[in-house]
C-alpha positions in Angstrom: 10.2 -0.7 -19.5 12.9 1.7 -17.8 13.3 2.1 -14.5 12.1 5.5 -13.9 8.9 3.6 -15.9 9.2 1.2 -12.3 9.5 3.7 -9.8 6.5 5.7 -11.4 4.3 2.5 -10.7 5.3 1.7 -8.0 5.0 5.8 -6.5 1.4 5.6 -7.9 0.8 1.9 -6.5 1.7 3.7 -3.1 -0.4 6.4 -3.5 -3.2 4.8 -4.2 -2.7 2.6 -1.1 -2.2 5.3 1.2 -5.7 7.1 -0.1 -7.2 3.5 0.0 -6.3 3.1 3.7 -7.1 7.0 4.1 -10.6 6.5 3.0 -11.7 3.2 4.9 -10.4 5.1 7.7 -12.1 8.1 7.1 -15.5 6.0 6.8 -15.4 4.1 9.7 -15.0 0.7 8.4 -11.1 0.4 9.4 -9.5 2.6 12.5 -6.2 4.1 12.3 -4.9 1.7 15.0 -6.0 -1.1 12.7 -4.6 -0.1 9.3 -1.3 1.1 11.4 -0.9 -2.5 13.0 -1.8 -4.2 9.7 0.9 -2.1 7.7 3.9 -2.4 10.9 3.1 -6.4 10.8 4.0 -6.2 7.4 6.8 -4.3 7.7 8.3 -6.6 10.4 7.6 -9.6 7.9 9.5 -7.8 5.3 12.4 -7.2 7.8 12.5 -10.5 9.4 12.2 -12.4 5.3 15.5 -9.6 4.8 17.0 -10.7 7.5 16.8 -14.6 6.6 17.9 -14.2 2.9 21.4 -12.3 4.4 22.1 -10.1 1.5 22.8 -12.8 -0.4 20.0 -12.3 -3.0 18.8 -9.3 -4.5 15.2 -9.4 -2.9 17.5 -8.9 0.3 17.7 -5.1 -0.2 14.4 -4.8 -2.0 12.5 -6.3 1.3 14.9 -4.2 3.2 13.9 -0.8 1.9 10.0 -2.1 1.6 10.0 -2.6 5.4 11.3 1.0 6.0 8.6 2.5 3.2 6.3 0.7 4.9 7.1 2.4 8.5 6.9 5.3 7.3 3.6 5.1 5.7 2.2 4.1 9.0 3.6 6.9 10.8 1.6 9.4 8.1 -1.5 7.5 8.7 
């Protein structure tokens, strides 16, 4: 698989998140505040779990960059 195959999955992967979290909003079953705090907790987790490995492994970067994608699909919520 090439990696413009990977950042296709995981573009679509994000999508459909963001339309899953959209639509249990949008139906009562989840508020905004919720799903917001859910995804930020996660983000934090990802930062602190970056923060521990030090840039010394390659997940380092990877949870670095998840953490910010995952701010940033709270603040479009």
């Amino acid at each position: 698989m090439e990696s413009s195959d990977d950042a296709a999955y995981a573009r679509a992967a994000l999508s459909a998140t963001v339309v899953l979290f959209r639509t249990l909003i949008k139906k009562g079953l989840l508020t905004r505040d919720e799903v917001v705090r859910v995804v930020l907790d996660e983000a934090v987790s990802r930062a602190i779990e970056a923060e521990a490995q030090d840039g010394r492994e390659a997940g380092s970067d990877a949870n670095r960059k998840c953490a910010e994608i995952l701010k940033l699909i709270a603040e479009k919520l």
